[in-house]
PDB file with SEQRES, HELIX, SHEET and CRYST1 records, atoms N, CA, C and O in Angstrom:
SEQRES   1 A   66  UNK UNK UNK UNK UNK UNK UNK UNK UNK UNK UNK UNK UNK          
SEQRES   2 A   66  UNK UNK UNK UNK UNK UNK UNK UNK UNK UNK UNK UNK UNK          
SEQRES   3 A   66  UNK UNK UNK UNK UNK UNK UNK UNK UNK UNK UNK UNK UNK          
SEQRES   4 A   66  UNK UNK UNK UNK UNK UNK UNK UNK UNK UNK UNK UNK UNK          
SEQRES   5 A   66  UNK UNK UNK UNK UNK UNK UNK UNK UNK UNK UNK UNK UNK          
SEQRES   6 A   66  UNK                                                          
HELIX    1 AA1 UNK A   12  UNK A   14  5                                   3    
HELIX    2 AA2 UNK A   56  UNK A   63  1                                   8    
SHEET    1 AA1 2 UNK A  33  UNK A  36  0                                        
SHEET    2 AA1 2 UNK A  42  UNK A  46 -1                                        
CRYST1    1.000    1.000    1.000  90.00  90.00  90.00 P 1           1          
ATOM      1  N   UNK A   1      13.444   1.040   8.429  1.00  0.00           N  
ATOM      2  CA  UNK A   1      12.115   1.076   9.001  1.00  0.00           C  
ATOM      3  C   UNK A   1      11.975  -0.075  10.001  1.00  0.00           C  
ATOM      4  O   UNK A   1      12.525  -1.147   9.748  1.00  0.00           O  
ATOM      5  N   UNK A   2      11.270   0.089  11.117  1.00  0.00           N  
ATOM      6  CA  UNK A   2      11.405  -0.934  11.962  1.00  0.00           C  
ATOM      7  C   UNK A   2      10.137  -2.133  11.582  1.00  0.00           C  
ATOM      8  O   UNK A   2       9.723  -3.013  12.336  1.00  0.00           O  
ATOM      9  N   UNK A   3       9.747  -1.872  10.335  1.00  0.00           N  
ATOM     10  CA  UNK A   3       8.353  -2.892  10.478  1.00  0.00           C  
ATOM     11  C   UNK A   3       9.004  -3.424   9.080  1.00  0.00           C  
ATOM     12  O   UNK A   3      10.154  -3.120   8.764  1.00  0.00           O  
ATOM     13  N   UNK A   4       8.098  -4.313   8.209  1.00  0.00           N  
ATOM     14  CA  UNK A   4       8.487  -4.925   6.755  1.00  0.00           C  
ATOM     15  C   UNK A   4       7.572  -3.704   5.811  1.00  0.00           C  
ATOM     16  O   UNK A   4       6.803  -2.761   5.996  1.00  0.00           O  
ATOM     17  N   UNK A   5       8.042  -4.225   5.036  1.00  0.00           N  
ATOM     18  CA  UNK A   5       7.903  -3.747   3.579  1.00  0.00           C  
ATOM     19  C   UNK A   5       7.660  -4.678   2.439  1.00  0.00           C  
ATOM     20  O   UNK A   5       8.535  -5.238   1.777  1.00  0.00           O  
ATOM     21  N   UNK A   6       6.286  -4.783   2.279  1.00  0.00           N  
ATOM     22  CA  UNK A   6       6.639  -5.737   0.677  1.00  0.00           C  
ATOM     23  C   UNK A   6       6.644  -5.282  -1.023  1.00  0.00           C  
ATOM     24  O   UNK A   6       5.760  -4.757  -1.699  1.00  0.00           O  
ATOM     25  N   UNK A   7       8.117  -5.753  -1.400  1.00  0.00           N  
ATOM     26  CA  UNK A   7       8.371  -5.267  -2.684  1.00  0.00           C  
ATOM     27  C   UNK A   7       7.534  -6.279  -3.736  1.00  0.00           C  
ATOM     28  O   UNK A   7       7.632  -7.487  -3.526  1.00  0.00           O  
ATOM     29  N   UNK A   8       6.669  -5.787  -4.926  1.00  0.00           N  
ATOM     30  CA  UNK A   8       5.947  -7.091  -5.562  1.00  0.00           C  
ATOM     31  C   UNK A   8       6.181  -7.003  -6.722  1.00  0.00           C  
ATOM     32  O   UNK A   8       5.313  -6.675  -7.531  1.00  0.00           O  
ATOM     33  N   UNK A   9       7.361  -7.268  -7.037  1.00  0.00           N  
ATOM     34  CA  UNK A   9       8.401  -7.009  -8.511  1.00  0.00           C  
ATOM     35  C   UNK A   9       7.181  -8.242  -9.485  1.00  0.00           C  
ATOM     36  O   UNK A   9       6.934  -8.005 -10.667  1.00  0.00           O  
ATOM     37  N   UNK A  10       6.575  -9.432  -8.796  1.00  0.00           N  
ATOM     38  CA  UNK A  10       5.338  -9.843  -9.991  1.00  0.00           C  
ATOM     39  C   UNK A  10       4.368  -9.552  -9.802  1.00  0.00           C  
ATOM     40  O   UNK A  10       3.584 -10.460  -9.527  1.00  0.00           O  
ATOM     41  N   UNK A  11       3.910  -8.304  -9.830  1.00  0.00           N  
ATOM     42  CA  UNK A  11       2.635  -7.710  -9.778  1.00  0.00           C  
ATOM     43  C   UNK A  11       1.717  -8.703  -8.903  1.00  0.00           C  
ATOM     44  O   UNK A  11       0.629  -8.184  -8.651  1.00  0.00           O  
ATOM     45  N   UNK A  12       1.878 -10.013  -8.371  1.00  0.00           N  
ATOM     46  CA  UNK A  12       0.753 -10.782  -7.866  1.00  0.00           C  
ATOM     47  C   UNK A  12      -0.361  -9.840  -6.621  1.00  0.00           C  
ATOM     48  O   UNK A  12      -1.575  -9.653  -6.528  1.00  0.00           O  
ATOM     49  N   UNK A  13       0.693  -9.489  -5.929  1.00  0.00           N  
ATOM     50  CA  UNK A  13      -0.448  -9.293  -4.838  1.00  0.00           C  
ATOM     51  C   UNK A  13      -0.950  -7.280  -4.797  1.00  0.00           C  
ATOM     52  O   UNK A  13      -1.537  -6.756  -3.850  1.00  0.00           O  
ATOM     53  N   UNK A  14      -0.499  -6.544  -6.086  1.00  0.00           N  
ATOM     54  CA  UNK A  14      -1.321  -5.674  -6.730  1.00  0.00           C  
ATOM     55  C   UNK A  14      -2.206  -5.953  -7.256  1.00  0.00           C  
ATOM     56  O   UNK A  14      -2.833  -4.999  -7.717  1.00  0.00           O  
ATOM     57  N   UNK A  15      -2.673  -7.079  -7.456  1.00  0.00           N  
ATOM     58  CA  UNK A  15      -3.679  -7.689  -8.585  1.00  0.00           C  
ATOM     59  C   UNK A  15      -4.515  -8.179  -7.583  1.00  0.00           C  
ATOM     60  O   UNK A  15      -5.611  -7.636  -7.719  1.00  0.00           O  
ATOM     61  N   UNK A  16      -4.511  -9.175  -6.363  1.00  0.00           N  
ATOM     62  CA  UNK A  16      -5.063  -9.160  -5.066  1.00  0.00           C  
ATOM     63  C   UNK A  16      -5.772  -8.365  -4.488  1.00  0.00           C  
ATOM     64  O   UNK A  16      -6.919  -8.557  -4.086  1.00  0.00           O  
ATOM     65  N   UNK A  17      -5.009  -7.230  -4.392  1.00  0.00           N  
ATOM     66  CA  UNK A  17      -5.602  -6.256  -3.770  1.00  0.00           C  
ATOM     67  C   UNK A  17      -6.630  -4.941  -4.393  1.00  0.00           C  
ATOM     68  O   UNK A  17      -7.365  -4.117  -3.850  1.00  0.00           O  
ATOM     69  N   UNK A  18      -6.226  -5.254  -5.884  1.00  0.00           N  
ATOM     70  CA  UNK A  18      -7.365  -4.506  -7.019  1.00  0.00           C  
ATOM     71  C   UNK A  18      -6.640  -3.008  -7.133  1.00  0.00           C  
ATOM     72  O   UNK A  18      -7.295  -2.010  -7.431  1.00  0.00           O  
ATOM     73  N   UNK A  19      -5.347  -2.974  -6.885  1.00  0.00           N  
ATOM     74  CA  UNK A  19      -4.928  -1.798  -6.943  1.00  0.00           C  
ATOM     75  C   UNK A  19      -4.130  -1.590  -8.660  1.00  0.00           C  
ATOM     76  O   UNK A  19      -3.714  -0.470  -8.955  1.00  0.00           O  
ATOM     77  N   UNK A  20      -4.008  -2.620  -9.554  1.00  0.00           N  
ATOM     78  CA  UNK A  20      -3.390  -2.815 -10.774  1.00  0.00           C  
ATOM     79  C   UNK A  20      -3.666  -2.041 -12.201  1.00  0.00           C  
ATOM     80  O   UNK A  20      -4.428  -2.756 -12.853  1.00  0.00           O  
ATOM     81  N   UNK A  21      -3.472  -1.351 -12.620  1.00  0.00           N  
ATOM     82  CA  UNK A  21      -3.572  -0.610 -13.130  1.00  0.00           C  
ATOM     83  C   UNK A  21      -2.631  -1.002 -14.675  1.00  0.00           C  
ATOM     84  O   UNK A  21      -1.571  -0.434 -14.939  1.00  0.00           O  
ATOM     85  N   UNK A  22      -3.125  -1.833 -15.377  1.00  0.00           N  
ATOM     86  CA  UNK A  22      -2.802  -2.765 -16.688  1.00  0.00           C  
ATOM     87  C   UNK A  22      -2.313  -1.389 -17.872  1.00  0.00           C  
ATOM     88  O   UNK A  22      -1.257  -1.362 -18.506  1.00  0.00           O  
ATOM     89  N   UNK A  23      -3.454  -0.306 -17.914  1.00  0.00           N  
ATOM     90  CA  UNK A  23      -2.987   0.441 -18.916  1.00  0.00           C  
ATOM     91  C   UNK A  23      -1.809   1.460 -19.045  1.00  0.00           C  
ATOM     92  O   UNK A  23      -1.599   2.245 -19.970  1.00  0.00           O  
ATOM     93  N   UNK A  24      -0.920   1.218 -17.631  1.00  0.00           N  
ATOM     94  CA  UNK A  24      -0.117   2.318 -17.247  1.00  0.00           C  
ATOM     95  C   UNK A  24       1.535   1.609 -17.333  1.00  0.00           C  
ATOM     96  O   UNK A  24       2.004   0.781 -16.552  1.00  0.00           O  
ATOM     97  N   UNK A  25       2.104   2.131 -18.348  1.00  0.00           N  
ATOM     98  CA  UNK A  25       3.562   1.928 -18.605  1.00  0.00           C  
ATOM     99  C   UNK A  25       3.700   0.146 -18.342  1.00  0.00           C  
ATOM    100  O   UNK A  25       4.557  -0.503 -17.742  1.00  0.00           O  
ATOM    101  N   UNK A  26       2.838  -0.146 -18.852  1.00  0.00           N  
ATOM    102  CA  UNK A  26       2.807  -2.014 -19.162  1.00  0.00           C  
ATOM    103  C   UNK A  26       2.270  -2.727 -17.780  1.00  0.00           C  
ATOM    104  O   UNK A  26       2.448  -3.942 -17.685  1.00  0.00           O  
ATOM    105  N   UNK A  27       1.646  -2.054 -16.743  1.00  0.00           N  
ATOM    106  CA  UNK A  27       1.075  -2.255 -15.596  1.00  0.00           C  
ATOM    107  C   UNK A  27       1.451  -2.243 -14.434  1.00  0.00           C  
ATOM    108  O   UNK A  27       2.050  -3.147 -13.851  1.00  0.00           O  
ATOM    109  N   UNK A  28       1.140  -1.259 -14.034  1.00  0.00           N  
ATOM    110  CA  UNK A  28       1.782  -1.067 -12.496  1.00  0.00           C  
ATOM    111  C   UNK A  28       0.583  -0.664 -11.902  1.00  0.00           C  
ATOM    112  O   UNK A  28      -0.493  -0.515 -12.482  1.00  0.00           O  
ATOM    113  N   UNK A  29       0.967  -0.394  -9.998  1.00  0.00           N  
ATOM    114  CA  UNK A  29       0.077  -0.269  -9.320  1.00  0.00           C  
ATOM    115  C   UNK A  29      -0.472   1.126  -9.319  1.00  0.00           C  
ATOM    116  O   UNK A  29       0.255   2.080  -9.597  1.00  0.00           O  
ATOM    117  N   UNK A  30      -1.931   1.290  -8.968  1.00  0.00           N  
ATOM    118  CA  UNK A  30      -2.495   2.490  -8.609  1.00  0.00           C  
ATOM    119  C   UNK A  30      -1.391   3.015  -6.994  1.00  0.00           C  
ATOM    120  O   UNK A  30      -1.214   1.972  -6.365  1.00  0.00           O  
ATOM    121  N   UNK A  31      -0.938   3.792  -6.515  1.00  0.00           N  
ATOM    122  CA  UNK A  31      -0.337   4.393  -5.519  1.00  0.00           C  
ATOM    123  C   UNK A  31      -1.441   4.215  -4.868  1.00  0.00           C  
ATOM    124  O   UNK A  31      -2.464   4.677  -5.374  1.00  0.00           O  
ATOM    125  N   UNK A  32      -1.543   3.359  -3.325  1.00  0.00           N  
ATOM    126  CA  UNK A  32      -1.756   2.708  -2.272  1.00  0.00           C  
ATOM    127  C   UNK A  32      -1.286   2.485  -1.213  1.00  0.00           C  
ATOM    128  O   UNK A  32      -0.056   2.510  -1.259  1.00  0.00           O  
ATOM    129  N   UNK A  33      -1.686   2.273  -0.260  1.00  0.00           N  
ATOM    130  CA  UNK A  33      -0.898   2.172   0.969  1.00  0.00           C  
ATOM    131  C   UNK A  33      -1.967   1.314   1.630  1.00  0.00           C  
ATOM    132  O   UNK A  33      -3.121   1.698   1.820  1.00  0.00           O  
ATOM    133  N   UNK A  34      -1.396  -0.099   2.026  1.00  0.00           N  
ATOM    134  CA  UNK A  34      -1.661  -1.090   3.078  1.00  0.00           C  
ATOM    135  C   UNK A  34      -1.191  -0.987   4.212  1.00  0.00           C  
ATOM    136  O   UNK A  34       0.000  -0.688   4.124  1.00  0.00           O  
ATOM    137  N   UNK A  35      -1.655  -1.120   5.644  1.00  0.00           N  
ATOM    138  CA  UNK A  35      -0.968  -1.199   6.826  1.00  0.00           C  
ATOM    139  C   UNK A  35      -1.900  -2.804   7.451  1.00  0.00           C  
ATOM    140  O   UNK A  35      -3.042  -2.761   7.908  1.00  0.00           O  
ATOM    141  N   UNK A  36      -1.112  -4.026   7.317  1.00  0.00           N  
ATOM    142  CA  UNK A  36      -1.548  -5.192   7.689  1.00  0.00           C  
ATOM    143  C   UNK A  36      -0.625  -5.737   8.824  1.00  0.00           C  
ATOM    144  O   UNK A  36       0.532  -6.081   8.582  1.00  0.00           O  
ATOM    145  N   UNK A  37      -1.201  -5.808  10.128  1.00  0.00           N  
ATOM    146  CA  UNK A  37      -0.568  -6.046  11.707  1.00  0.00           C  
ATOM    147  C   UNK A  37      -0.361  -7.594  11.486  1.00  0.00           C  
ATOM    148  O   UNK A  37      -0.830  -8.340  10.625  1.00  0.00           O  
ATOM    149  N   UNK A  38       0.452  -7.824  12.490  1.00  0.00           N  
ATOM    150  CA  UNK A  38       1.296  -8.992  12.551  1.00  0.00           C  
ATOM    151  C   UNK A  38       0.434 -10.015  12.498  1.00  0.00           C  
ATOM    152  O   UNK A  38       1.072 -11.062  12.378  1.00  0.00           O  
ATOM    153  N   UNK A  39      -1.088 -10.253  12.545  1.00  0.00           N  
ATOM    154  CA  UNK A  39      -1.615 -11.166  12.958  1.00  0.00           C  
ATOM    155  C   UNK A  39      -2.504 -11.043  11.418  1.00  0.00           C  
ATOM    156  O   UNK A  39      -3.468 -11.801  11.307  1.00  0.00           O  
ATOM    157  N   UNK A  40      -2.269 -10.348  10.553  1.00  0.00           N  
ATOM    158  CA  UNK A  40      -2.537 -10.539   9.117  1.00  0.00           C  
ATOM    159  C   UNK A  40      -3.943  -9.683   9.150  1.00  0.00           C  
ATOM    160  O   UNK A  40      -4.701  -9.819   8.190  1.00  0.00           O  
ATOM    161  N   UNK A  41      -4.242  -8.971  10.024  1.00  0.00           N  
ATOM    162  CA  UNK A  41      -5.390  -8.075   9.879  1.00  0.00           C  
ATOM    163  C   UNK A  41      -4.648  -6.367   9.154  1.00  0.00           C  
ATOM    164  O   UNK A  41      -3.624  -5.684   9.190  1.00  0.00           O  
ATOM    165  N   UNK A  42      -6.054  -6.398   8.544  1.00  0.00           N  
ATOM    166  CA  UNK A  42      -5.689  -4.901   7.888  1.00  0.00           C  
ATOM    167  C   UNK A  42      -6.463  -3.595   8.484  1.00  0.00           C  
ATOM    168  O   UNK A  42      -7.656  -3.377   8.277  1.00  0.00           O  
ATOM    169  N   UNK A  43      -5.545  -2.703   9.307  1.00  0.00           N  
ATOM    170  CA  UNK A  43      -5.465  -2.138  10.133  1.00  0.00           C  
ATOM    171  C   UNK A  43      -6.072  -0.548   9.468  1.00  0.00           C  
ATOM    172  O   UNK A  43      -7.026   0.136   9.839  1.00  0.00           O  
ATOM    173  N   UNK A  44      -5.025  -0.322   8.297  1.00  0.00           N  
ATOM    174  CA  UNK A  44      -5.437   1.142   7.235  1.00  0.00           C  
ATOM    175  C   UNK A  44      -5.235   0.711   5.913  1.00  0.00           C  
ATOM    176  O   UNK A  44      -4.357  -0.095   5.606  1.00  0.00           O  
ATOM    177  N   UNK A  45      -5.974   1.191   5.168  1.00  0.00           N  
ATOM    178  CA  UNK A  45      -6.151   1.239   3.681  1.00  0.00           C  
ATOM    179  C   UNK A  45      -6.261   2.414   3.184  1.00  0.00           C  
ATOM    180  O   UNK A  45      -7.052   3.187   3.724  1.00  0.00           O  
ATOM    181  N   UNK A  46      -5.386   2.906   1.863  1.00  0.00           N  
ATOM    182  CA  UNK A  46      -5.927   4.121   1.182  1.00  0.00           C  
ATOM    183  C   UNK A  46      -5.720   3.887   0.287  1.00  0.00           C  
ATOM    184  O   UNK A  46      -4.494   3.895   0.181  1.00  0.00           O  
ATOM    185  N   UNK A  47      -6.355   3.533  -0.960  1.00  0.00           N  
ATOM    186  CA  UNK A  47      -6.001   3.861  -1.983  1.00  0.00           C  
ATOM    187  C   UNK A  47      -6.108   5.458  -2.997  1.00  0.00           C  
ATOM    188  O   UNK A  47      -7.175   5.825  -3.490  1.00  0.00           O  
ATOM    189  N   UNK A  48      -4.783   6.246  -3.154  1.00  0.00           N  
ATOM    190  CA  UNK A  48      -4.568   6.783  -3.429  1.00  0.00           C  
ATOM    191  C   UNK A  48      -5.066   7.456  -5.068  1.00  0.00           C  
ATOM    192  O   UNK A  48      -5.046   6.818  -6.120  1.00  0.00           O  
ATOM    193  N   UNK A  49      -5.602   9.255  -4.851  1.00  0.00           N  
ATOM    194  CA  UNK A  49      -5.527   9.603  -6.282  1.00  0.00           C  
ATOM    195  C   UNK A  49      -3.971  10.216  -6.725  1.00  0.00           C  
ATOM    196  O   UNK A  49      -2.906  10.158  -6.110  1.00  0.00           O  
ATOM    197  N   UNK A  50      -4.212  10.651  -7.674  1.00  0.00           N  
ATOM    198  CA  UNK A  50      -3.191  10.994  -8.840  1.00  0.00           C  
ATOM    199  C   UNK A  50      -2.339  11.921  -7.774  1.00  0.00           C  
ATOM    200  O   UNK A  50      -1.188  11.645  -7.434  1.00  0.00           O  
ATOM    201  N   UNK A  51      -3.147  13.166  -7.257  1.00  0.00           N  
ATOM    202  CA  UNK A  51      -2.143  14.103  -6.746  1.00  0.00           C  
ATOM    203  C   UNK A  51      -2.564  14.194  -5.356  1.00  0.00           C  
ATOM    204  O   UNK A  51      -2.543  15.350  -4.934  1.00  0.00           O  
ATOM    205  N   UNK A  52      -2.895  13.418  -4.624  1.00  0.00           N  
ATOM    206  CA  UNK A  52      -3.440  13.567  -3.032  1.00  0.00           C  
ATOM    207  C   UNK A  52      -2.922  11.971  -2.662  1.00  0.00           C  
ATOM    208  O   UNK A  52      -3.438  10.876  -2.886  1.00  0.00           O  
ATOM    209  N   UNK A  53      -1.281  12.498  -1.793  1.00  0.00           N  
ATOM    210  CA  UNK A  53      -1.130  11.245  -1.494  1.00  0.00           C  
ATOM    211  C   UNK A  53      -0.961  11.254   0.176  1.00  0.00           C  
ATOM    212  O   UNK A  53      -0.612  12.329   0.664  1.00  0.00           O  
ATOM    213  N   UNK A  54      -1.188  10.122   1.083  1.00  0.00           N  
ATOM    214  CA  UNK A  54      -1.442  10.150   2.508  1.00  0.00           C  
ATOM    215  C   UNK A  54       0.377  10.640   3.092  1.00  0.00           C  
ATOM    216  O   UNK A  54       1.425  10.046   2.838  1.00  0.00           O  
ATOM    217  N   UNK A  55       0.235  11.492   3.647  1.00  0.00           N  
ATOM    218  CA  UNK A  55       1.700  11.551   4.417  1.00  0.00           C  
ATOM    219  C   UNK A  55       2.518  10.822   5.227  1.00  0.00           C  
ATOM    220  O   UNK A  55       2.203  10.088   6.164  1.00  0.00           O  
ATOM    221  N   UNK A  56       3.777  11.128   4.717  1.00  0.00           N  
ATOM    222  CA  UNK A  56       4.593  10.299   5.722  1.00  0.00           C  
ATOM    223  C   UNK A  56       3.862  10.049   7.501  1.00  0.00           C  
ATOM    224  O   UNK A  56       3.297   9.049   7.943  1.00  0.00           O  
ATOM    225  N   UNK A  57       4.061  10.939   7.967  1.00  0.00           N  
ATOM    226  CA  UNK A  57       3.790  11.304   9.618  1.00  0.00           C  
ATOM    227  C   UNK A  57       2.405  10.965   9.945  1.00  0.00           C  
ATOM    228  O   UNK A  57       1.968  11.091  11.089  1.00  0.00           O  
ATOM    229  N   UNK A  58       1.636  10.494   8.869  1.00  0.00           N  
ATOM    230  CA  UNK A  58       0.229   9.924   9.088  1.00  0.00           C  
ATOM    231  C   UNK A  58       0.350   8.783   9.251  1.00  0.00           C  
ATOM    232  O   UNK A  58      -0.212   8.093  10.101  1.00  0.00           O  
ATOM    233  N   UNK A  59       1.251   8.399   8.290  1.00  0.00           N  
ATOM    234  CA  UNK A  59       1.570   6.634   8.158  1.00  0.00           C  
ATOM    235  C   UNK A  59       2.277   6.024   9.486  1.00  0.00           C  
ATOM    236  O   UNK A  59       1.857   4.963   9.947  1.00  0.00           O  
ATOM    237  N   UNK A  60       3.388   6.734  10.107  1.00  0.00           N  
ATOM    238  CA  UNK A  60       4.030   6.759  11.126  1.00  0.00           C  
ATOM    239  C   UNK A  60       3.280   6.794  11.908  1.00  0.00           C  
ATOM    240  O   UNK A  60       3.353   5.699  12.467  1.00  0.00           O  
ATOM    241  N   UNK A  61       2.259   7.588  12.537  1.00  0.00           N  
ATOM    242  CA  UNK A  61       1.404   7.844  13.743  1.00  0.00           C  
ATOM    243  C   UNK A  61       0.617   6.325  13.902  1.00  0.00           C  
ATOM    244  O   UNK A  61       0.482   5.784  15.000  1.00  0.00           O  
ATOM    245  N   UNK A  62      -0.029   5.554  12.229  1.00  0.00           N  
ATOM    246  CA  UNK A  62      -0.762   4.677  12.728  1.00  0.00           C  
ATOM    247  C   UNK A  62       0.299   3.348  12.779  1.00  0.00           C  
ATOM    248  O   UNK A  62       0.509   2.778  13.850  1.00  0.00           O  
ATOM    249  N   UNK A  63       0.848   2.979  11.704  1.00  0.00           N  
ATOM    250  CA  UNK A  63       2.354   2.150  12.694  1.00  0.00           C  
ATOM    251  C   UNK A  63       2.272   2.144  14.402  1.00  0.00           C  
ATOM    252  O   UNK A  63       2.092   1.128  15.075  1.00  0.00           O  
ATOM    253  N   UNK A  64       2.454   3.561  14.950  1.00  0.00           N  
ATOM    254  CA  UNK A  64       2.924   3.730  16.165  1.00  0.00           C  
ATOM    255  C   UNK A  64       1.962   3.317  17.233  1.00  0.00           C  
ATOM    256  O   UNK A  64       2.147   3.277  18.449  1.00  0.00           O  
ATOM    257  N   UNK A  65       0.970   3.039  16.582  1.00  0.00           N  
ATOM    258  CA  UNK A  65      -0.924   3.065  17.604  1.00  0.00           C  
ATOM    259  C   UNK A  65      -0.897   1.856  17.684  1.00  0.00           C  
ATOM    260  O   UNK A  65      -1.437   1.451  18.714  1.00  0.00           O  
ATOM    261  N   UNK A  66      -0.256   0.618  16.644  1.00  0.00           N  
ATOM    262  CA  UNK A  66      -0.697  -0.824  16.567  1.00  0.00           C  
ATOM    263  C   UNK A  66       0.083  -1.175  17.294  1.00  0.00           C  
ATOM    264  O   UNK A  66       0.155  -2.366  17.596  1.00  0.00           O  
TER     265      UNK A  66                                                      
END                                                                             
């Protein structure tokens, strides 16, 4: 991918962002998607339900706009 990716193997910044989800297989995140531009602004947010998740080629299009 040409942009970063952050992996948050200590839950810290799921818990930040209120996406944490404590009662699920010892706590993991609610399925989310951040898009935060180089200058630390947050550009798209979704937090995601169970079976409606945002598409690849959606995610790509707004990447491609910033």
């Amino acid at each position: 991918m040409p942009f970063v990716m952050l992996g948050d193997s200590g839950r810290d910044v799921i818990k930040q962002y209120d996406v944490y989800n404590s009662s699920e297989r010892g706590g993991i995140a609610i399925p989310a998607v951040f898009i935060v531009d180089r200058a630390g602004v947050m550009r798209y947010s979704n937090v995601e339900g169970k079976y409606i998740r945002v598409r690849s080629k959606q995610l790509l299009k707004i990447v491609a706009s910033l």
